[in-house]
Residue, then its C-alpha position, 0 to 999 in steps of 0.5 A: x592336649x585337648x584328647x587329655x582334657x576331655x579324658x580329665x572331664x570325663x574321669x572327674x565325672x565318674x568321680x562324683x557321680x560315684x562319689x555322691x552315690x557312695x557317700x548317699x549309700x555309708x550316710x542313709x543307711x535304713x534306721x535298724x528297728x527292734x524286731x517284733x511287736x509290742x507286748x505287755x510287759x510283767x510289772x507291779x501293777x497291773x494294766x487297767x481297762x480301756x477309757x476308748x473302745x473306738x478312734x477317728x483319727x483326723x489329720x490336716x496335712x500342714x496343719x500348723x498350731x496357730x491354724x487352730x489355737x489362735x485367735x487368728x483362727x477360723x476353726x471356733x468348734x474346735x476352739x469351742x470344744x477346749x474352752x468347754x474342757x472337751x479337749x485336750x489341746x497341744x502343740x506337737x512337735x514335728x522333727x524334721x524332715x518334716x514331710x508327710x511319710x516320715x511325720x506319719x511313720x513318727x505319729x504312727x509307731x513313735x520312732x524318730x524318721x530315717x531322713x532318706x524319707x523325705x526323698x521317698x517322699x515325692x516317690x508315689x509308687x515306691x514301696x520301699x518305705x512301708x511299715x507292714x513288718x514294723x509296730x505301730x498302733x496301726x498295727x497293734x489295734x489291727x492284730x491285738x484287738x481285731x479292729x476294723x479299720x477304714x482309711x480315706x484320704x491321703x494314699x501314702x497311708x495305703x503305702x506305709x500300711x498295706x494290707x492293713x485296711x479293711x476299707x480304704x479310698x486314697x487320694x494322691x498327696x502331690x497334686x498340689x493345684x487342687x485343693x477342693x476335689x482331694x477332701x471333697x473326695x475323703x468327706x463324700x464318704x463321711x455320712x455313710x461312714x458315721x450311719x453305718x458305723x462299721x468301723x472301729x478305726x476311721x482314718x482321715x487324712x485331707x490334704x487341701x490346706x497343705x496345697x493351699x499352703x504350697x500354691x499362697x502361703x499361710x496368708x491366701x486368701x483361701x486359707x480361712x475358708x479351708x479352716x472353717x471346712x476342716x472345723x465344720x468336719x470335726x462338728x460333724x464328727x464329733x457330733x455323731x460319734x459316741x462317747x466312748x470315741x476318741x477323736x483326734x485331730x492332728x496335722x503331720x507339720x506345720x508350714x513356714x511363712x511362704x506355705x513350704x515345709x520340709x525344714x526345721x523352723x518354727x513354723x514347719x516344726x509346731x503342728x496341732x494336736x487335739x483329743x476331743x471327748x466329753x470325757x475330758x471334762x473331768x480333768x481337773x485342768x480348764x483351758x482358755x480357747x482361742x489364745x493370742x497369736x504366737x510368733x514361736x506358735x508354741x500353744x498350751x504344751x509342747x510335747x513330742x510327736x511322738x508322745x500320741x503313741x503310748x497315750x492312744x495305747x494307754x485310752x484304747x488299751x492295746x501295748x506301746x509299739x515296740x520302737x516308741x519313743x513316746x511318753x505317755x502325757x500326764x494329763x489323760x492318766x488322770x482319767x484313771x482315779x485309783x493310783x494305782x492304775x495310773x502307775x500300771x500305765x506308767x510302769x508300762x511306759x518305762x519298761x518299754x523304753x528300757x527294753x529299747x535302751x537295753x537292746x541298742x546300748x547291751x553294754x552301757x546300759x548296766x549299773x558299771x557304765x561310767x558316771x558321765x555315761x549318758x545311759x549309765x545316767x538313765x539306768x542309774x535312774x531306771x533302777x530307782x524306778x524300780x526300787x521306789x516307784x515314783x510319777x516324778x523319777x518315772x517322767x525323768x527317766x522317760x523325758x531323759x531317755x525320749x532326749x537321748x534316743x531321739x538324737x542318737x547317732x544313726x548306723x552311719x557306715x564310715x568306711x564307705x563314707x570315708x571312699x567317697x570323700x576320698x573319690x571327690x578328692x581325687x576328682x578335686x585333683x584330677x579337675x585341678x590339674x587339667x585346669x592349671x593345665x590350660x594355657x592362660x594370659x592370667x594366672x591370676x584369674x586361676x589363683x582366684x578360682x581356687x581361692x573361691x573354691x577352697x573357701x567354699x568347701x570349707x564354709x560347709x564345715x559352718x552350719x550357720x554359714x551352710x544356712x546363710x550361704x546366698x550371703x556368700x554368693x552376693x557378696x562374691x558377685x559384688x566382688x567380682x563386679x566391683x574388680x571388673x570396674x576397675x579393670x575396665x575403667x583402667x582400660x576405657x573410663x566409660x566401659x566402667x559405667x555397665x559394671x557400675x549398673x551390675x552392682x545396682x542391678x545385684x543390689x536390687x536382686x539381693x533384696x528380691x527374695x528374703x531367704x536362708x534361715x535367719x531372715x527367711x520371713x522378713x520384708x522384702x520386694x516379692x512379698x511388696x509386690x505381692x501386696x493386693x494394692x501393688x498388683x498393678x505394679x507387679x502386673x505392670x513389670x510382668x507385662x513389661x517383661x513380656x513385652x521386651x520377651x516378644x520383641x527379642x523372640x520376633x527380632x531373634x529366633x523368628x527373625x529368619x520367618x516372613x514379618x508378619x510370620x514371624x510376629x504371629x508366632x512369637x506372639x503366640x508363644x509369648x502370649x500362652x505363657x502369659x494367659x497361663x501365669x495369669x489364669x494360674x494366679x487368678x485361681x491361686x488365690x494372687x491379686x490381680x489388676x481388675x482388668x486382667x480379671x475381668x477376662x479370666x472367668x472363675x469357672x476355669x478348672x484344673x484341667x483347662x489349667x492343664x491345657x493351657x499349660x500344655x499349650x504354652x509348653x507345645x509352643x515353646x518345644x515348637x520354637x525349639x525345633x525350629x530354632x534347632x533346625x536352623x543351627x543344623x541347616x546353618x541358616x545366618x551362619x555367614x551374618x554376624x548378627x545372626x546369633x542362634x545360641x542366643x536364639x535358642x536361649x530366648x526361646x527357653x526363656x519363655x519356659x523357665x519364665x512359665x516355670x517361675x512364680x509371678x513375684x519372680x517373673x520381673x527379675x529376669x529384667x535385671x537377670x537380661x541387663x546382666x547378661x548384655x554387660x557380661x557379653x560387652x566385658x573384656x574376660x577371658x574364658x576363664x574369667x567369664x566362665x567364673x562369673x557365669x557359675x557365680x551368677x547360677x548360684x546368686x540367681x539360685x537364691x535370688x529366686x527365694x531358694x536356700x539348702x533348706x527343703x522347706x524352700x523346695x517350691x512345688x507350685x509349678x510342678x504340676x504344670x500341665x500335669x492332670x494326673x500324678x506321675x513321678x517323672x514328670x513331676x520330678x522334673x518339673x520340680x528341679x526346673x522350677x526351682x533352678x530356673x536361674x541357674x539354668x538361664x545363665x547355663x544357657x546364657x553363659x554358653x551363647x556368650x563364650x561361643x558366639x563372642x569367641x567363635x561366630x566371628x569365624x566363617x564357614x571356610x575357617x571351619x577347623x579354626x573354629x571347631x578348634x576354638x569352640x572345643x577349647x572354650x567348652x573344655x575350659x570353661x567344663x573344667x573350671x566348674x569342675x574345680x569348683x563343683x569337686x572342691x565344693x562337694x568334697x567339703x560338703x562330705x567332708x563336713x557330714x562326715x566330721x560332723x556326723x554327731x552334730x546338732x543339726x545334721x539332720x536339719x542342715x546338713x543333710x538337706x545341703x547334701x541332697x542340694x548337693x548331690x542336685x546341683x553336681x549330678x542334674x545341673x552340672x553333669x547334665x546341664x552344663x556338661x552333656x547339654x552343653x556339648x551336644x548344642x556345641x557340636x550342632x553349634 
């Protein structure tokens, strides 16, 4: 029986990994390009002469619109500059995934981004992704006009452009704990630079106040004194360059309300854009500079990211990219007097984007296309553009094109798409049918994990309900909570009480974090504590925390050591954590008790950050060896207080606590109580295993996580890192953002095993491998139910829905949470993880 379990679990296994990987291989295929380069096409008018014979091109990483244009700002030189009609201001609409590399290619070349850029994206050594056989203005003013082009700053440009640079210094995107060295390391060549003047591009990609973004918020204390750094490089820039030199100044996103990006809110999705030139004084329309804060931070005109790609080709003079989207911005065409230079530049901009049109769509885009035919729609106005030109049909025709290839459907392949859904199916079925297997006392417990699953699965199938999806998990704790009442109070009025304190406790973690979409930057406990009048209180629990922390680990893991052995060495290991949050918050900019700082001095950088990390790390791994070591010697395994898995499970608290931001530290008080009334409740291992995978997922989203990559949180994934490297990024980055989830997988495993099996002596040994194999593989596969049917209604619902609105914006990142949830957490973690510790157990 348990031989036919395990060939289940291990077949259910291969079904989703292969499933996830088909699904990922039909659903982000690489977009398809035209090939070749852009060209001047034949045309009524003729192409007019270049306004620009030189560009700088500034991007501030996650410079969002209000950063710039509102009366919040601190950059007055820029705002200066378009109040005196030297600039041309916008919001840029950013489309998601807005993150760096696929926002570059989309400012660079005018195309939509392929989604499975935003994985590529934390791949800094990938290649992958590079534009070197793709048409950008890059490559345009490089091959057309012979430019000589420098770059500094931000390496992914050297990744997307090889080859192309004449002269370039990057500096890595990820290291998101400094903010000061990586643009110090791009301006230090500024006044070499604009005295030598030996460049006809000049690239400039800073990339500190994205980090401070990621590390405080919109809000950090260091915020406005990174906007007054980046205003005084425009000065700077703008006050040594000729005027026949366009300088641009752009960001590649924005940022939401807790510094992430990644999205599609309002936020993430307005980025700033700026042309500054003297030139632009002639432009009939004046601009009021700075402008009153937005909450929609929509400033002056939206236009599309894309939209910098003809209008650069228009001032510099070189031809559109072949696969721009971009529509030229009527504002600049009237820097040329003669209408009919302003037509030739038009004329140029249809006749690209229909030769797009005509390539992709051959048989739709003809006169005989239907009437309610979308492109037969836009030839049918393209003709007229032809026939009568005009500047009103040529912009409809261009803003009606830019619209529909913009959300046109990807190269989707269905067939593979459709065998992957037909494999988590099956891996549905195979879970299910050794799960109802299992000789159980209630029946009912079984029913409810496949109601719960089904209704998952098909709540995928709602966008809004894929957003909002931590909804779903707390009212379901609160379900089961309140079924536990009454189960329990029928048994013995007062166990009732401890579930009675579960609600409170899931009340009180509910409203920690304000997450999902509609509520994201709404009041809430973290965001109180964070208040600098409130550093006290929040330092307090912290403390608290900690404290409660040093004496399990004293009375626990290190109770077996000498007294005052063991209190030095959880003292250690308790007080290096702390040390390292409190320095780490002190130079994030948080407000702290004025005790704490006064032992922290400000001259610490990040290399002793780094240390003190790696040193709290070393003390964790070193209680995990110990704490390893005496499961294999079997020390305490004749006491039945003695509990090791529990143990162990406090000493990888320290790290998840370490791995966790300050505001967060506090929940796992509550995430503790939790946890000691689970382990006093009557459930079988079903019903306990139900609870456990339940708890993951509310401690998921408690922690301020949701299916949206915005919330993706970077501040701890460079803890104990000096320098970039993809691995131990990558995984410091999944475990600071499932930290809760982890703790229960660790916690729910002490709880199943010690409270079925450890009451058993070393003589029943058989007995108790029997058992311990029994409740693995049962609870395995009751997650396994639930992870199958989940994911099953996840592709089935990108599949369905592959030509929705938002299946780039929702959908999709709910795949890739997914695919991380299935593959890292449940297959790694709470499957092979689990077994190893069982068999040592």
């Amino acid at each position: 029986m348990l031989a036919a379990r395990w060939t289940s679990i291990f077949g259910v296994v291969i079904l989703q990994i292969a499933g996830f990987l088909l699904f990922a291989k039909g659903f982000f295929p690489k977009k398809l390009v035209l090939p070749g380069y852009g060209e001047y096409f034949d045309a009524d008018e003729p192409v007019p002469h270049a306004k620009f014979n030189k560009l700088v091109f500034m991007v501030v990483d996650a410079l969002r619109s209000d950063f710039v244009f509102s009366e919040m700002s601190d950059m007055q030189f820029v705002q200066q500059l378009i109040a005196q009609g030297y600039g041309l201001p916008f919001t840029a609409h950013s489309t998601p995934p807005t993150v760096t590399l696929p926002r570059l290619k989309g400012l660079t070349t005018g195309s939509t981004p392929n989604f499975l850029d935003a994985i590529l994206n934390i791949a800094e050594d990938d290649t992958s992704s590079t534009l070197a056989g793709q048409d950008s203005w890059i490559k345009q003013l490089k091959d057309v006009k012979n430019s000589t082009i420098h770059m500094f700053g931000d390496d992914t440009w050297i990744k997307l452009f090889p080859g192309m640079f004449d002269v370039s210094d990057g500096t890595s995107s990820f290291f998101v704990s400094d903010y000061t060295e990586v643009d110090n390391n791009v301006t230090r060549h500024l006044d070499d630079e604009l005295s030598r003047k030996e460049w006809d591009v000049l690239i400039l990609h800073y990339l500190g106040l994205d980090h401070i973004g990621h590390k405080g918020g919109p809000q950090s204390p260091f915020m406005p004194q990174k906007q007054r750094e980046m205003d005084q490089i425009v000065q700077k820039l703008y006050e040594n360059i000729d005027d026949d030199t366009l300088l641009v100044l752009c960001g590649d996103h924005g940022m939401n309300e807790v510094g992430n990006h990644g999205g599609s809110s309002a936020g993430e999705t307005s980025a700033a854009l700026t042309l500054l030139s003297p030139k632009f004084s002639s432009l009939p329309e004046k601009r009021t500079s700075p402008i009153e804060a937005s909450d929609d931070y929509n400033y002056y005109d939206r236009i599309s990211q894309a939209d910098l790609v003809p209008t650069l080709a228009a001032l510099l003079g070189f031809p559109i990219p072949q696969n721009s989207l971009g529509v030229i911005r009527p504002e600049i065409l009237q820097l040329w007097k003669s209408k009919n230079e302003r037509i030739g530049l038009l004329q140029q901009n249809v006749l690209q984007i229909a030769h797009i049109l005509e390539t992709t769509y051959p048989t739709r885009f003809r006169e005989s296309s239907s009437e309610d035919d979308t492109v037969g729609d836009l030839y049918r106005t393209y003709k007229l553009v032809l026939e009568n030109f005009s500047e009103e049909v040529a912009y409809k025709f261009l803003v009606g094109a830019q619209s529909f290839l913009s959300r046109a459907s990807s190269n989707y392949d269905i067939k593979t798409m459709v065998h992957a859904v037909i494999a988590m199916i099956g891996a549905s079925g195979v879970s299910l049918s050794a799960f109802l297997a299992i000789k159980s006392p209630s029946t009912t417990l079984k029913r409810v994990l496949v109601i719960v699953s089904t209704l998952y699965g098909a709540s995928m199938f709602g966008s809004s309900l894929v957003e909002e999806e931590h909804h779903f998990w707390f009212w379901g704790a609160t379900g089961w909570v309140a079924w536990s009442f009454i189960i329990e109070s029928r048994k013995k009025f007062k166990n009732g009480t401890n579930w009675v304190i579960c609600l409170i406790i899931i009340r009180i973690i509910r409203g920690w974090n304000q997450t999902g979409q509609k509520y994201a930057g709404a009041p809430d406990i973290a965001k109180y504590l964070e208040m600098e009048d409130h550093a006290n209180l929040l330092w307090s629990m912290i403390g608290l925390y900690y404290g409660s922390l040093l004496e399990r680990l004293w009375k626990g893991p290190f109770g077996a050591l000498p007294s005052m052995g063991g209190f030095v060495v959880s003292f250690t290991t308790v007080i290096a954590s702390l040390v390292f949050k409190l320095n780490m918050a002190f130079h994030s900019g948080e407000p702290l008790p004025a005790l704490a700082q006064h032992f922290i001095t400000d001259h610490a950088d990040d290399t002793q950050l780094a240390s003190l990390a790696r040193f709290s790390f070393l003390t964790i791994f070193l209680g995990v060896l110990y704490e390893l070591s005496q499961i294999l010697l079997g020390v305490g395994e004749e006491k039945a207080n003695v509990h090791p898995l529990t143990n162990l499970s406090y000493v990888v608290e320290v790290f998840l606590v370490t791995q966790s931001r300050s505001r967060n530290i506090p929940i796992f008080i509550f995430f503790n109580l939790m946890r000691t009334y689970l382990r006093k409740s009557s459930w079988d291992v079903t019903g306990a295993s139900i609870f456990i995978f339940i708890l993951q997922h509310v401690s998921f989203f408690a922690l301020g996580n949701s299916n949206s990559l915005a919330s993706l949180d970077l501040s701890n994934a460079y803890n104990g890192v000096r320098s970039y490297d993809i691995v131990k990024v990558g995984v410091l980055t999944f475990l600071s953002n499932w930290v809760g989830p982890i703790y229960w997988s660790m916690a729910g495993l002490s709880i199943l095993l010690e409270s079925q099996t450890f009451r058993l002596r070393s003589s029943q040994q058989n007995a108790r491998n029997a058992i311990r194999e029994d409740v693995i593989s049962h609870k395995i596969l009751a997650s396994q139910v639930f992870f199958s049917i989940g994911s099953a209604g996840v592709m089935g619902a990108c599949l369905l829905l592959k030509d929705h609105l938002f299946i780039w914006t929702v959908f999709s990142p709910k795949l890739l949470y997914a695919a991380s949830w299935v593959i890292i957490q449940h297959v790694f973690l709470d499957i092979i993880l689990t077994v190893i510790l069982a068999l040592l157990f």
